[in-house]
N, C-alpha and C positions, 0 to 999 in steps of 0.2 A: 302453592304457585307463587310466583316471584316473578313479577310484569315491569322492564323499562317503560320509561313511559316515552320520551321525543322520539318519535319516528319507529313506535312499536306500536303502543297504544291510539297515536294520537297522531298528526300530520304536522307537527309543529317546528317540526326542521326548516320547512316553507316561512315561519311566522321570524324564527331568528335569523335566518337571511334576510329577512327586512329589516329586521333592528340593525341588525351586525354593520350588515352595507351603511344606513343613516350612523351610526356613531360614527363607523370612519370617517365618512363625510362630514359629521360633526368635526370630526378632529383634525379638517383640512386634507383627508388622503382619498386612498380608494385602496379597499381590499380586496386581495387577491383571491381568486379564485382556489388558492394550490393553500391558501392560509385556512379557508372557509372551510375546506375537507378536510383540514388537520384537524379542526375546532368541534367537528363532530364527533357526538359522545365521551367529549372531555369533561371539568371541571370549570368553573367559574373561573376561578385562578387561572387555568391552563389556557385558556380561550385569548383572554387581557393578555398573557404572555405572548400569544402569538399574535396575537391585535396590534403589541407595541413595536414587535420585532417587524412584522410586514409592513405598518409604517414609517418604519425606521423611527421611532421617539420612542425610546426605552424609556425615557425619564416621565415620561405622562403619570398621572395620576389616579392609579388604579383603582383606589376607594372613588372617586367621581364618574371614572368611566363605568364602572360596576353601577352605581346609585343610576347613571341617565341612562343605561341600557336596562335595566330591571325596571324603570318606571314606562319607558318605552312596550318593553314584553308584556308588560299588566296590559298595558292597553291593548294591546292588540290578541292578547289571550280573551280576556273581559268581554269580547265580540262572540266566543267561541268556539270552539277547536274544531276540527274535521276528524271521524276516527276515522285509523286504518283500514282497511277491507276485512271483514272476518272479528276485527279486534273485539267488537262493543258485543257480538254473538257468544265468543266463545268467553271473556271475560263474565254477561251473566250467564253461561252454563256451566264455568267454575263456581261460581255462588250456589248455582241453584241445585249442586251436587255437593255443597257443605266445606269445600275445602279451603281451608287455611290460606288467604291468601294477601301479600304485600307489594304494594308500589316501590320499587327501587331506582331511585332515576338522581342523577349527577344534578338536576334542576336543583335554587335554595328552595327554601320553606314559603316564603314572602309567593312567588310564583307557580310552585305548586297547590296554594289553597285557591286560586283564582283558575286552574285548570280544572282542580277537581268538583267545579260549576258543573264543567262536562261528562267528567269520568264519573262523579256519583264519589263519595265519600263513604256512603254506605258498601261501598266493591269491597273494598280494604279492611283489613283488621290490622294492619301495620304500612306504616306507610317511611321511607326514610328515603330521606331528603339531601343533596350532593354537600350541605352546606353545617350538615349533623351527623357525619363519620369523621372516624381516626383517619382514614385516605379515600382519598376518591378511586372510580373509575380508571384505568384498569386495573389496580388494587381489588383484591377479594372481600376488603372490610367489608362494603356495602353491602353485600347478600348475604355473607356471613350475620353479619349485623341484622338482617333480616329473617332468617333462619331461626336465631336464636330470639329474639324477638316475638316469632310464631310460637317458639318451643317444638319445632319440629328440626331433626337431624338434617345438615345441609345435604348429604346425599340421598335423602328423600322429597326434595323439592326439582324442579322443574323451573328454571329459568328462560324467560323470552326476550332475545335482544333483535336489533338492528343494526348496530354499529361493529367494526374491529374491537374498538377500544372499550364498549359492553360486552361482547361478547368473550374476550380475554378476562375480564372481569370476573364472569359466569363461572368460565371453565376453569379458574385458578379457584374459586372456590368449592368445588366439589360438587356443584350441583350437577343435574343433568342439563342440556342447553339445546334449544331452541333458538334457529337466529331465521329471520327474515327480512334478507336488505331492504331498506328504503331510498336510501341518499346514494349509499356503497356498494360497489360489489363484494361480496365476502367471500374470502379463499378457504378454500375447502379445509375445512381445520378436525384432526382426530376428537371424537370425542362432542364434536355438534354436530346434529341433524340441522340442513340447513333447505328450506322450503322457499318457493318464490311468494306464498300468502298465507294468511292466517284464516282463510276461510275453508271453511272442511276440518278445520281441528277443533275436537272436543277433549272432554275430559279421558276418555277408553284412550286416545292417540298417546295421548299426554303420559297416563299410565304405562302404554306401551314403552315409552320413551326409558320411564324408569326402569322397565323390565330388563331392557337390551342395557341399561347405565350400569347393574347389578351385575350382568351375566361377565361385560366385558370388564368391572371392577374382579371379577373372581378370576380371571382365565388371567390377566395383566399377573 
């Protein structure tokens, strides 16, 4: 099993729209709204990119914007988190049915050990972080990377996202996919079962999921 963690696992979409808003405001602007939905489920990097460009100051200074936003997020993680509906049930019924399972999430390292206060550390047997792949999100590395990781074949994992730009991610890597908006609407995409909650899913679901992954990799 292969879990996003912002706005799959966790409600934490809510938490970097606080930050995101204050650095602009830090930096003398205001972010746009149409900036804020790009930035979701991207990379570190990708986020400051469009941070500089909707403030118009390309030339801003990426390692300091990065340092006061990530010391910002600690804190308001540090408080925290809210799970998702369904998230915190079916995550321990993955556990407690023994399977393989890794956090995949575009977040760095520094901020995902201060989340996993709430997600349990013990959930995880792999965990891999936006800030410790060859590419980010929507690049395949990260699941791949995770996959291989577990030692289990990407096309026998089950990935659960939220985002476009996670969910691209998923399905470019071969796993089976799982998406349930949070922030986005997500457009019907071949190849992902996409649900309005994560509550009522168990492990049999999940399974099933691989079953129909297999039948439709055979008939393609």
């Amino acid at each position: 099993m292969l879990f996003d963690m912002d706005g799959t696992l966790v409600d934490s979409e809510k938490v970097w729209d606080i930050a995101l808003g204050e650095l602009a405001r830090h930096a003398g602007g205001r972010l746009s709204e149409h900036a804020r939905i790009a930035m979701i489920g991207g990379s570190m990097a990708t986020s400051m990119r469009i941070l500089r460009e909707d403030l118009g100051q390309p030339d801003r200074d990426e390692a300091a914007d990065v340092s006061w936003l990530e010391h910002r997020v600690e804190e308001l993680f540090a408080g925290g988190l809210v799970w998702r509906p369904g998230a915190m049930e079916l995550l321990h019924a993955v556990r407690a049915a023994g399977l393989p399972t890794a956090l995949v999430t575009s977040t760095g390292r520094r901020l995902v050990e201060v989340a996993l206060k709430t997600l349990g550390r013990e959930n995880f047997d792999v965990i891999v972080c936006g800030d410790e792949v060859s590419a980010p999100k929507p690049d395949p590395a990260p699941y791949r990377t995770a996959a291989e990781l577990l030692g289990v074949p990407i096309a026998g994992c089950v990935a659960i996202e939220d985002s476009p730009t996670g969910m691209a991610s998923a399905a470019a890597s071969g796993a089976a996919v799982l998406a349930v908006p949070a922030e986005l609407e997500l457009p019907p995409t071949d190849g992902v079962h996409i649900r309005t909650t994560l509550v009522g899913v168990d492990p049999a679901y999940l399974g099933k999921l691989l079953s129909e992954e297999v039948i439709a990799t055979a008939q393609d």
